[in-house]
C-alpha positions as CSV (number, residue, x, y, z in Angstrom):
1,X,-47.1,88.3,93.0
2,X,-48.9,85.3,91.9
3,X,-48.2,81.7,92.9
4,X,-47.1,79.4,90.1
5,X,-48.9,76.6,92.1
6,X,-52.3,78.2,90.8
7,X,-52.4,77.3,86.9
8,X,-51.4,73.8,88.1
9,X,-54.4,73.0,90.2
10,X,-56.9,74.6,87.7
11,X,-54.9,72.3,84.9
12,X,-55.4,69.2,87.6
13,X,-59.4,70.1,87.8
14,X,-59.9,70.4,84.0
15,X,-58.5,67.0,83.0
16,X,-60.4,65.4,86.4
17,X,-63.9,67.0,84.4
18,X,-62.7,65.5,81.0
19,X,-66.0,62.4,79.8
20,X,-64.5,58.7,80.6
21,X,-66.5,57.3,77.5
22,X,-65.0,57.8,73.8
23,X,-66.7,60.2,71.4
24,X,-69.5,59.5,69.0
25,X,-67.1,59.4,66.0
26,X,-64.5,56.7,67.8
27,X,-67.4,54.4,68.5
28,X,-68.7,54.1,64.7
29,X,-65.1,54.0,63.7
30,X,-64.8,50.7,65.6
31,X,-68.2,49.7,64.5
32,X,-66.9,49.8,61.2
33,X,-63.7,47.6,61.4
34,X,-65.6,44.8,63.3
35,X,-68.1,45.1,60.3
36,X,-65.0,45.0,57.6
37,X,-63.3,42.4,59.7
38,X,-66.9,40.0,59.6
39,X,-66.9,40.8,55.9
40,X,-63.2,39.6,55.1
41,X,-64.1,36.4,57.6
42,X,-67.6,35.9,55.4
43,X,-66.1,36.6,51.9
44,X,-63.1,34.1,53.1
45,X,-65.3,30.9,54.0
46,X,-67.5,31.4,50.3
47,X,-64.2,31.8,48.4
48,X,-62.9,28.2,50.4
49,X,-65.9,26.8,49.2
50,X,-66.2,27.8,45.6
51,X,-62.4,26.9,45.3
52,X,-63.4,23.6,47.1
53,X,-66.2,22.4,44.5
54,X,-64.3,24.4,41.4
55,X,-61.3,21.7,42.4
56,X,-64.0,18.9,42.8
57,X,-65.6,19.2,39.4
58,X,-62.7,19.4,38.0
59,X,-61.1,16.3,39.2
60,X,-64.4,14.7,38.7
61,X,-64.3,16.2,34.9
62,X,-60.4,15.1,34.5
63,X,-61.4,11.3,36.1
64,X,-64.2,10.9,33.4
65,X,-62.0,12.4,30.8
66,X,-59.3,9.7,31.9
67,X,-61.6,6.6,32.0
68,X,-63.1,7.9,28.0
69,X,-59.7,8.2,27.1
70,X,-59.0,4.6,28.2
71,X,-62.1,3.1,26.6
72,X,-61.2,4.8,23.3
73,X,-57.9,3.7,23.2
74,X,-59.2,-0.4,24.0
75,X,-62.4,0.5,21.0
76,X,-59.7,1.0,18.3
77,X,-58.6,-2.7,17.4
78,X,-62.4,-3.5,16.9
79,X,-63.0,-0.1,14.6
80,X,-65.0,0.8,17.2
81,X,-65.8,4.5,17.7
82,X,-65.6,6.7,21.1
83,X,-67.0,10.2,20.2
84,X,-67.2,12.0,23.4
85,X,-69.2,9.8,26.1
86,X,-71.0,8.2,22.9
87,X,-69.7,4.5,21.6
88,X,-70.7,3.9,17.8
89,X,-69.6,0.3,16.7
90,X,-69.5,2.0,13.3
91,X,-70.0,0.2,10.0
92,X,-69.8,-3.4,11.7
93,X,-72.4,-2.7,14.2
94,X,-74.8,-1.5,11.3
95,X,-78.2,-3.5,10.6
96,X,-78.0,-4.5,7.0
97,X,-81.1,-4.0,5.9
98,X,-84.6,-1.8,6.6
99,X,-86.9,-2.7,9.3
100,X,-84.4,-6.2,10.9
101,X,-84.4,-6.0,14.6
102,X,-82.1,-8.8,14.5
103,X,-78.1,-9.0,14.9
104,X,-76.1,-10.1,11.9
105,X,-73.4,-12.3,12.8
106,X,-70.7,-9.9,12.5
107,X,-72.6,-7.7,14.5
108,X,-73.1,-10.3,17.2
109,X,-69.6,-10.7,17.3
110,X,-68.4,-7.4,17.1
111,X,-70.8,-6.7,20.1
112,X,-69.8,-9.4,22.3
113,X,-66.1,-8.6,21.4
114,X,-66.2,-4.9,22.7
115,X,-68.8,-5.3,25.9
116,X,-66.2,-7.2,28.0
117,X,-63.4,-4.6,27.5
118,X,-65.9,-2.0,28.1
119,X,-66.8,-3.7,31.6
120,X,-63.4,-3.6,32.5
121,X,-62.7,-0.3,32.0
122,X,-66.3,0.9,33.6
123,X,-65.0,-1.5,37.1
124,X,-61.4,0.7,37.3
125,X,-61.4,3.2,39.8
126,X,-62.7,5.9,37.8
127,X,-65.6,4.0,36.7
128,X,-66.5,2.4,39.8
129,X,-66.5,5.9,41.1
130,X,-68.7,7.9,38.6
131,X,-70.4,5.6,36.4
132,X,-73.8,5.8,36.8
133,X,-75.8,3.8,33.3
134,X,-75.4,2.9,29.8
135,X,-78.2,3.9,27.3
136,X,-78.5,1.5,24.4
137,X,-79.6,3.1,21.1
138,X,-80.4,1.1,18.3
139,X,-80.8,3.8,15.4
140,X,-83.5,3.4,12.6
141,X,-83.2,5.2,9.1
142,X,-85.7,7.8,7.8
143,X,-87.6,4.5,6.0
144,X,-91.1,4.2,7.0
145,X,-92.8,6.3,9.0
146,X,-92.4,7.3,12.4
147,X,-93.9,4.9,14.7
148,X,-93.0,2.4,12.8
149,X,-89.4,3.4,13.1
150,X,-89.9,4.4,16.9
151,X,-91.2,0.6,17.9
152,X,-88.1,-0.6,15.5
153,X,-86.0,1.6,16.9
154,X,-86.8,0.1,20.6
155,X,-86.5,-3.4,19.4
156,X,-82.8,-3.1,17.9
157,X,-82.0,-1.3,21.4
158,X,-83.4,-4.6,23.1
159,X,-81.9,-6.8,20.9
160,X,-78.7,-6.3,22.0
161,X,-79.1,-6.3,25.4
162,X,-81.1,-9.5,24.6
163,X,-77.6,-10.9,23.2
164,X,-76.1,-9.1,26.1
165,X,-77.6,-11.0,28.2
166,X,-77.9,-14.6,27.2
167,X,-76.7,-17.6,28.8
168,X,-72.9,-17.2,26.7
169,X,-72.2,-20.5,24.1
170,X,-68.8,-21.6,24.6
171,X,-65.8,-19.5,23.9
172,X,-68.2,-16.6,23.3
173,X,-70.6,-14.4,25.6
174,X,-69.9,-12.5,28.9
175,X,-69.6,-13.8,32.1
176,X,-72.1,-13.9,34.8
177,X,-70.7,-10.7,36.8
178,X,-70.4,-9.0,33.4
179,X,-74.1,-9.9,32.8
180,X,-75.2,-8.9,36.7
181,X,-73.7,-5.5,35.3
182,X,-75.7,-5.0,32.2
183,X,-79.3,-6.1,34.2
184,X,-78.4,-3.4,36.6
185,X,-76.5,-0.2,34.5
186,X,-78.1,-0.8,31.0
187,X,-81.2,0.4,29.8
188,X,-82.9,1.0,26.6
189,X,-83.3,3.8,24.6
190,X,-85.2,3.9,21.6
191,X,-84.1,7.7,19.6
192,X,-86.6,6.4,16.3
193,X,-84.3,8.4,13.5
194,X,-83.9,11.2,15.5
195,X,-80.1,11.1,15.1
196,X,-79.9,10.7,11.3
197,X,-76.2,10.3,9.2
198,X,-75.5,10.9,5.8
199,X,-76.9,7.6,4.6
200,X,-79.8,5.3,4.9
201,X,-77.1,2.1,6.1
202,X,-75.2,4.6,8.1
203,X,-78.2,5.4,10.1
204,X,-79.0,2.0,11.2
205,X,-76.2,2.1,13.7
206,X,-76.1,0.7,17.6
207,X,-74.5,3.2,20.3
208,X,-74.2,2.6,23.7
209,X,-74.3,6.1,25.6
210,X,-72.6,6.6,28.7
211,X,-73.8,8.7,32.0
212,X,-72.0,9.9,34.7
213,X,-72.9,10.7,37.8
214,X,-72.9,14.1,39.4
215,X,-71.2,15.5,42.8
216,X,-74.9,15.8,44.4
217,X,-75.2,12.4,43.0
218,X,-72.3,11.1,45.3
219,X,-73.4,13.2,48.1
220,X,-77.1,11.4,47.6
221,X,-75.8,7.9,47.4
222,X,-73.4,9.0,50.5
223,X,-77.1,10.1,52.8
224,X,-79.1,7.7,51.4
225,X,-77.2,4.5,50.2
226,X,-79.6,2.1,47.9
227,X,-80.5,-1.4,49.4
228,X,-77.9,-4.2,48.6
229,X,-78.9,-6.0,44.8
230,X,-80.9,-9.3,45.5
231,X,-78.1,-11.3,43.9
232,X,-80.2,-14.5,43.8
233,X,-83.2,-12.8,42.6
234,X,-80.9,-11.5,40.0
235,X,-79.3,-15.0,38.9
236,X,-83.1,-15.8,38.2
237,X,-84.0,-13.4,36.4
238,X,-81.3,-14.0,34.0
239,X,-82.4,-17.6,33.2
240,X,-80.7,-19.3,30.5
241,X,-83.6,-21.0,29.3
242,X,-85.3,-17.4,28.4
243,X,-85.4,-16.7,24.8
244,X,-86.1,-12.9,23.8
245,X,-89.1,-12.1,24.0
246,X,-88.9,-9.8,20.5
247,X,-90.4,-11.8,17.3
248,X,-87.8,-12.2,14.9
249,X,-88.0,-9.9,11.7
């Protein structure tokens, strides 16, 4: 008769011999959620940071949207035009006749009317924040030929910023911060009749086109912040006594 203590012992020594370490398939198994788990950790962090500059851009998109909005809703007493980030003074701001670099008087007025409230509005938060320059275009008509119309072209743009700047007459001009503004944000342009409208008197139109900075643009200016403005050096170079140096025409 056999002993029922027998299968017990041989049952005891065949789990003893079972291998400690897990089986081939076990171990890539576990490889393969730490490489899923790594994945979902990567794939996380780049989704944080596209959402991160998708919501930057568009609060910096909404902020310049905001301050043109503003600037177009202050342009409309003066029949001043706001097309996108371009400012047209329209049909007061046009040169009345071919190859005149200088302003008429209503054009001088209309001018020094509108640059103040534009100043104001480019110093609010949102401008202070994303302005970057103001290109000054003073348009010439197909008339003439090319360079002719290039070197007028520049001469209109400078024109203005000549009456920009200007030591003010009183009860008229800008003040000496809004001048300190224009020597530093405002700059030239000279488009020739590149931009052509439907007429000759049309064409010959001043626009002021406005920039904005970019996020990498902030980020720059955050690294590497530019060296305070000479103030006094500034003051001297807008000298009262300085007439424009363009020949009348």
């Amino acid at each position: 008769m056999l002993s029922l203590q027998q299968p017990a012992r041989r049952r005891s020594r065949e789990e003893g011999e079972k291998p400690f370490w897990i089986s081939f398939s076990d171990l890539m198994s576990a490889l393969m959620v730490l490489f899923l788990v790594a994945m979902s950790v990567a794939l996380l962090a780049v989704t944080k940071k596209q959402s991160e500059e998708e919501r930057e851009e568009k609060d910096r998109g909404e902020a310049i949207a905001r301050l043109m909005g503003e600037i177009r809703q202050s342009a409309i007493a003066d029949g001043v035009r706001v097309t996108d980030r371009t400012i047209d003074f329209g049909p007061r701001g046009q040169f009345e006749r071919e190859g005149q670099n200088t302003l008429s008087p209503q054009q001088r007025e209309l001018v020094l009317k509108f640059t103040p409230q534009l100043l104001a509005k480019l110093r609010s938060p949102d401008g202070a924040k994303w302005f970057k320059r103001a290109v000054v275009e003073g348009y010439a008509s197909r008339t003439g030929t090319y360079l002719f119309n290039l070197n007028l072209s520049l001469e209109r743009s400078e024109r203005v910023l000549c009456e920009l700047l200007r030591e003010p007459r009183p009860g008229e001009g800008l003040s000496l911060d809004d001048r300190k503004l224009i020597a530093t944000r405002f700059f030239v342009g000279g488009a020739s009749f590149n931009s052509l409208r439907d007429t000759l008197d049309a064409s010959r139109r001043i626009e002021f086109k406005l920039e904005f900075k970019t996020r990498q643009d902030l980020k720059d200016e955050a690294a590497n912040p530019s060296p305070p403005i000479d103030d006094e050096a500034l003051v001297k170079a807008l000298d009262p006594r300085e007439r424009c140096p363009i020949q009348d025409r």
